[in-house]
C-alpha positions, -999 to +999 in steps of 0.1 A: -837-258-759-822-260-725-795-281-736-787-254-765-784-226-733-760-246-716-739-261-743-737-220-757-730-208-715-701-238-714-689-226-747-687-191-739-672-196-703-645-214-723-638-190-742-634-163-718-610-190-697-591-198-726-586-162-739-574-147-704-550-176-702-518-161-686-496-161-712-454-159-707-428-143-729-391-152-717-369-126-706-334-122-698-320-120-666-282-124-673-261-106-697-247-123-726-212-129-708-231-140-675-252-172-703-213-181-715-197-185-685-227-201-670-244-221-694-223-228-725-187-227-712-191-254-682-210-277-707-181-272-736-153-281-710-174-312-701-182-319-741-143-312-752-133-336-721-145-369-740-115-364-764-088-367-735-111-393-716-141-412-728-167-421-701-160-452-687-199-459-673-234-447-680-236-419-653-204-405-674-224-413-704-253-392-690-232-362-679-228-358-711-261-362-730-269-333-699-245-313-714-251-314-749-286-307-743-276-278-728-258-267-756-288-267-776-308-252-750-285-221-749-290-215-785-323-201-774-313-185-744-286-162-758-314-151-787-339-138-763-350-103-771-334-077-751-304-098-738-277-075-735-237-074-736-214-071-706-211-035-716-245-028-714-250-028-754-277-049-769-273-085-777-276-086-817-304-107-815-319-095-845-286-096-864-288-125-895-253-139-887-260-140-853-288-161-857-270-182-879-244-187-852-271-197-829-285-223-846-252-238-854-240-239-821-278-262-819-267-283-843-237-289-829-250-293-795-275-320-812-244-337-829-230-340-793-262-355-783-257-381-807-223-388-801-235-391-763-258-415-774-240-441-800-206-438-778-178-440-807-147-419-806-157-411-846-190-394-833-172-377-804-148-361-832-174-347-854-190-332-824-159-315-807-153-301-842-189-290-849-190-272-813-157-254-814-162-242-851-196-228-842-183-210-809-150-199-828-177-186-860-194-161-838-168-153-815-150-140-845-174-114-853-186-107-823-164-112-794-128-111-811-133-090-840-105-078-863-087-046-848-092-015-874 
């Protein structure tokens, strides 16, 4: 019977530990012009630079992988909730297209990743391609939309 008490206290106790857990929602801190220039253009330029010059040695190799995975990474970072513009209008986070755009700037950042990985100058094509189609796919409806 005493062994029931405890084994229901420990239980309980657990319970109340797990359920006021701290929990974390991400929020911006930079606008969505502030994550471009930051993040995603530094990473491109580094990306697009294996077509004019392969890496000639594994730290090279590595700088690389870095930025590709960054690439991916700011996939998520440009659709967090509440991200705004440069002119203080709201990120369209919740817009379809834009989410679209999003994930294929992942893929292509994956793609890079690969390319990284495996080393041929075949890869690194498909991956400059991939990454400048998905940048030049949103930045057409978003950032360099058709004049009215």
């Amino acid at each position: 019977m005493i062994l029931r008490k405890t084994s229901l206290f420990v239980f309980v106790l657990a319970g109340a530990a797990i359920a006021q857990a701290p929990s974390f929602t991400p929020k911006p801190y930079g606008n969505l012009k502030q994550v471009m220039h930051s993040v995603l253009l530094p990473n491109w330029g580094v990306i697009l630079g294996m077509q004019a010059k392969l890496p000639k040695d594994e730290m090279e190799w590595q700088t690389v992988v870095n930025a590709s995975v960054a690439i991916e990474e700011a996939s998520n970072l440009i659709m967090i909730p509440g991200r705004i513009q440069s002119n203080g209008q709201p990120a369209p986070v919740q817009a379809a297209d834009y989410a679209k755009f999003a994930s294929a700037l992942a893929r292509a950042g994956q793609e890079c990743l690969k390319a990284a990985l495996i080393k041929t100058k075949d890869a690194i094509g498909t991956c400059t391609g991939a990454l400048t189609q998905a940048c030049d796919n949103c930045h057409k409806v978003y950032r360099d939309p058709p004049q009215k």
